[in-house]
N, C-alpha and C positions, 0 to 999 in steps of 0.2 A: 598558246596565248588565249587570253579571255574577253570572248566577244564581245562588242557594244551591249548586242543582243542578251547575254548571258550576264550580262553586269545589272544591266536594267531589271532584269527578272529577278535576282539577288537581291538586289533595293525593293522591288516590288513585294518579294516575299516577306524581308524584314519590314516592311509596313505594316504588312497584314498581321502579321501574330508579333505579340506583344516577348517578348526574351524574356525568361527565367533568369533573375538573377542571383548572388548568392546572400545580395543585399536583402533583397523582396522576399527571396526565404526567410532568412534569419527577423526579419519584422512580421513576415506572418506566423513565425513560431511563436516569438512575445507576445504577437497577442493572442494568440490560442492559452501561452499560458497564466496571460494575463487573466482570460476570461475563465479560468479551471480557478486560480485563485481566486477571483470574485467571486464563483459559485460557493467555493470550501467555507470564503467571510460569509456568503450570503448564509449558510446551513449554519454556523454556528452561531451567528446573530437570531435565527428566527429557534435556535433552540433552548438558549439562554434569554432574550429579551418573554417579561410577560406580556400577559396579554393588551396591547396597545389600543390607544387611544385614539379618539375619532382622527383628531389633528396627523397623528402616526399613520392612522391606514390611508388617510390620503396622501402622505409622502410616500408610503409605500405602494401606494401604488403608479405613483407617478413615478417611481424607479422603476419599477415594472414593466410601464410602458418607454423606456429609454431604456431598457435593458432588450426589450420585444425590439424596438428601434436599431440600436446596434448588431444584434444577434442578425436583423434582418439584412443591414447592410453586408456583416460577413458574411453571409450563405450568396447575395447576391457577388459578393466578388469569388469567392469559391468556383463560384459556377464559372463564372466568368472565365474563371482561371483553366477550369475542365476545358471549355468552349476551345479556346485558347491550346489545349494542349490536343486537341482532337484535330482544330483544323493545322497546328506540327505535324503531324502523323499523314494526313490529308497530303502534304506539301512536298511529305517526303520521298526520296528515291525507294526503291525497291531493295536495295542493301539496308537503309536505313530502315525500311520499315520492319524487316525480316531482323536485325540487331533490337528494335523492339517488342519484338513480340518473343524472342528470345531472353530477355531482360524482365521482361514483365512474366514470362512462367518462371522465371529464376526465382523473380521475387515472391509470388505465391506460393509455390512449392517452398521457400525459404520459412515464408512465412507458418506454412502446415507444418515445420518441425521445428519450429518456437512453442508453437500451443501444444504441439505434443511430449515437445519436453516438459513445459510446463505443467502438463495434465497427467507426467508421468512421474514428475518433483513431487507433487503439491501431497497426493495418496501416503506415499514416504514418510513425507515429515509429517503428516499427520498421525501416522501408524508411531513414529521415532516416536511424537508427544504422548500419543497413548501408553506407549512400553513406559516411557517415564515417568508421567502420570500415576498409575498402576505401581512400580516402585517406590515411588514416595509416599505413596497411601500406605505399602506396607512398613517403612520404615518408620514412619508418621505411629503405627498399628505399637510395631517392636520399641520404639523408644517411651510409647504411653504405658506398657507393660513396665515397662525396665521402673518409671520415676514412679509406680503405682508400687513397684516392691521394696523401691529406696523411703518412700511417703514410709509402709507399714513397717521397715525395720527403724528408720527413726523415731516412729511412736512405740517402738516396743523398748529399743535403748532407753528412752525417756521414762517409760513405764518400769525399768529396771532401774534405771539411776534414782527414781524416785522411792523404789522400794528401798532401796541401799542406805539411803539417806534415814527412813525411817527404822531400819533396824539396829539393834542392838549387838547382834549374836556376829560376832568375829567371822565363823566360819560360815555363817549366813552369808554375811560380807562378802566374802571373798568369793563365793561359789556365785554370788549374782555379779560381781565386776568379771570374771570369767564366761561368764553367759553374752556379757555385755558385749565384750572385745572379739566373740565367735562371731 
């Protein structure tokens, strides 16, 4: 059974630190990606927009400063949230704290062979584009050969057709439509 004593500590605890929920995640993800989408508009407006106007820089700056604004209130809830998860850890039993610090080398070490697959991908396919790269240059190289000697036998057909046309002599004829058709 569970003490008066042991209940009230339980309340007392859940006072003190504020519960992770799956809600308050999923709303500090939107706005993280909220704020990565504003940065992406922001970068494209300031690369495309010319250069502006007195009346401009002072809306733009006053975005600026409510951008400095909000940026400041999420770092201050961030922290908050650190605060928040330190003094969990603080509260916890000695199983729970040893499941965290278990969990949390799991996740860095996790995370050392993400980057290193990544860093082991990335060389690959750069090398794959180069090899291809490199081949298309030379087929690029072989097919300008190839229409460069299709160019001079058509001017040379042409050069013969025309001869043909201008000659008299039968057997002339026939020995330049023969050349022609080679």
């Amino acid at each position: 059974m569970i003490s008066e004593q042991d209940e009230l500590q339980a309340k007392e605890f859940l006072k003190r630190v504020e519960i992770i929920t799956m809600k308050k995640d999923l709303r500090k993800l939107r706005e993280l990606d909220a704020i990565k989408e504003r940065d992406k508009i922001v970068k494209v407006n300031l690369q495309t927009k010319p250069s502006p106007t007195v009346a401009t820089r002072e809306e733009s700056l006053i975005e600026m400063k409510e951008k400095f604004e909000r940026e400041k209130v999420l770092n201050k809830n961030s922290v908050q949230e650190l605060e928040a998860e330190e003094q969990l850890k603080n509260y916890a039993t000695e199983e729970e704290k040893q499941k965290i610090f278990i969990l949390e080398a799991e996740k860095i070490e996790l995370d050392k062979q993400a980057k290193e697959s990544r860093d082991k991908k990335e060389p690959e396919l750069v090398m794959k584009k180069n090899e291809i790269e490199i081949a298309k240059r030379e087929l690029e190289g072989k097919l300008k050969d190839i229409k460069e000697q299709e160019e001079k036998m058509e001017a040379e057909q042409k050069v013969i057709s025309e001869k043909e046309k201008t000659t008299n002599i039968a057997s002339e004829k026939e020995s330049l439509e023969k050349r022609r058709w080679i």
